[in-house]
C-alpha positions in Angstrom: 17.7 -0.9 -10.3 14.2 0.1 -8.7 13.0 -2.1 -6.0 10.1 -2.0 -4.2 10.1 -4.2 -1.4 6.6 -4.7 0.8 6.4 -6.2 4.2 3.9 -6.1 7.1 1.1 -8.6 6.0 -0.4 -11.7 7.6 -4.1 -13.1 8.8 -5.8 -10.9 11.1 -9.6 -11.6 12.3 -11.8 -8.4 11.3 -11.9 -5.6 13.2 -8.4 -5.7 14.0 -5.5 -3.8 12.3 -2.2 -4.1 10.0 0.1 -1.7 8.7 2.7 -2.3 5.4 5.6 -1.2 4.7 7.5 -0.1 1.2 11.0 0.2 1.5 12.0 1.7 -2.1 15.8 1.3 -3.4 17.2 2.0 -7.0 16.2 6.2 -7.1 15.3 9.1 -5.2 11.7 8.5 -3.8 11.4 12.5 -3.0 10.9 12.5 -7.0 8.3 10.2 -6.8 4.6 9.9 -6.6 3.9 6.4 -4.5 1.0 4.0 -3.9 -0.8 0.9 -3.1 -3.0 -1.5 -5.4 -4.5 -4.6 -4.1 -5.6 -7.7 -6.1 -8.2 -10.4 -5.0 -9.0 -13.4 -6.3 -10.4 -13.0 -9.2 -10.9 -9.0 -9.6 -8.8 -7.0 -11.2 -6.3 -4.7 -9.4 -7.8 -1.8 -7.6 -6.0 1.7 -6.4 -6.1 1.7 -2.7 -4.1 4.6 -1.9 -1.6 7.3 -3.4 0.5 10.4 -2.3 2.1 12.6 -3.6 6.0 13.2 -3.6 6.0 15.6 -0.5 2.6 13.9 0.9 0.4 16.6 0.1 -2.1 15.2 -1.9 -3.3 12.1 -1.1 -6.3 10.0 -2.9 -8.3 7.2 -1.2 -10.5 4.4 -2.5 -14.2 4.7 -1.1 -13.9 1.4 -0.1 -11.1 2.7 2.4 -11.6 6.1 3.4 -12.0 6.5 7.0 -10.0 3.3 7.5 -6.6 3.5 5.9 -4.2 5.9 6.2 -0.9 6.0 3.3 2.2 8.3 4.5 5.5 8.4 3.4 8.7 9.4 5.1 11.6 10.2 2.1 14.6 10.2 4.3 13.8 6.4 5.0 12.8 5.4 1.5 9.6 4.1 2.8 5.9 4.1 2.5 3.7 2.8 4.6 0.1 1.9 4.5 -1.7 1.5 7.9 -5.4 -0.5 7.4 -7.1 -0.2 10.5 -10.9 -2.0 11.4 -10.0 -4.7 8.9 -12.7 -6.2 6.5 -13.3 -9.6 5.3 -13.2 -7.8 1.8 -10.1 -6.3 2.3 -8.5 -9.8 1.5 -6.0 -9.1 -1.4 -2.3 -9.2 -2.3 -1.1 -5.3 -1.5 1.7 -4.2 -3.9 3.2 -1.3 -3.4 3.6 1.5 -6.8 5.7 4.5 -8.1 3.3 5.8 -10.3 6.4 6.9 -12.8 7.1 3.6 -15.1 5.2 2.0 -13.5 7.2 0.2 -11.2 5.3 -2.7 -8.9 6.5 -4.4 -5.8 6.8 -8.5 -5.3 3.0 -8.1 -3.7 2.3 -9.2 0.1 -0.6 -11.1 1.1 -3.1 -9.5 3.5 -6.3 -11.7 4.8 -8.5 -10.9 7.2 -10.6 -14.2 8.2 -12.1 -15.1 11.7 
């Protein structure tokens, strides 16, 4: 079955950096268009990031551009999202996506506190 499996998430003080993995399982990611959401307290899930199957096209929130960076590597099954000069607002739970389905990751918590 399709498994979406995020790690890489903790408390960081702002400023400072995190990356997330997405190990997929269950089908062939080259087939796939891929992503991360996030979800705060209270707001509603947002698109952070998404590329496409061979990473060609890739799509940015505003609220990230400059910052975080999506990539993708097939022949591990994994996406990863690096989040670099870290925000206060960036506190959410960060699930990872194949836009086909859709199918959702378990969600890992990202905070960035000082």
């Amino acid at each position: 079955q399709v498994q979406l499996v995020e790690s890489g998430g903790g408390l960081v003080q702002p400023g400072e950096s995190l990356t997330l993995s997405c190990v997929a399982s269950g089908f062939d990611l080259t087939m796939h268009h891929m992503g991360w959401y996030r979800q705060a307290p209270g707001k509603e899930r947002e698109l952070v990031a998404d590329i496409s199957r061979n990473g060609g096209i890739i799509n940015y929130a505003d609220s990230v551009k400059g910052r975080f960076t999506i990539s993708r590597d097939n022949r591990r099954n994994t996406v990863w999202l690096q989040m670099t000069n870290l925000k206060p607002e960036d506190t959410a739970k960060y699930y990872c996506y194949r836009r086909r389905g859709p199918y959702w990751g378990q969600g890992i918590q990202v905070t960035v506190s000082s």
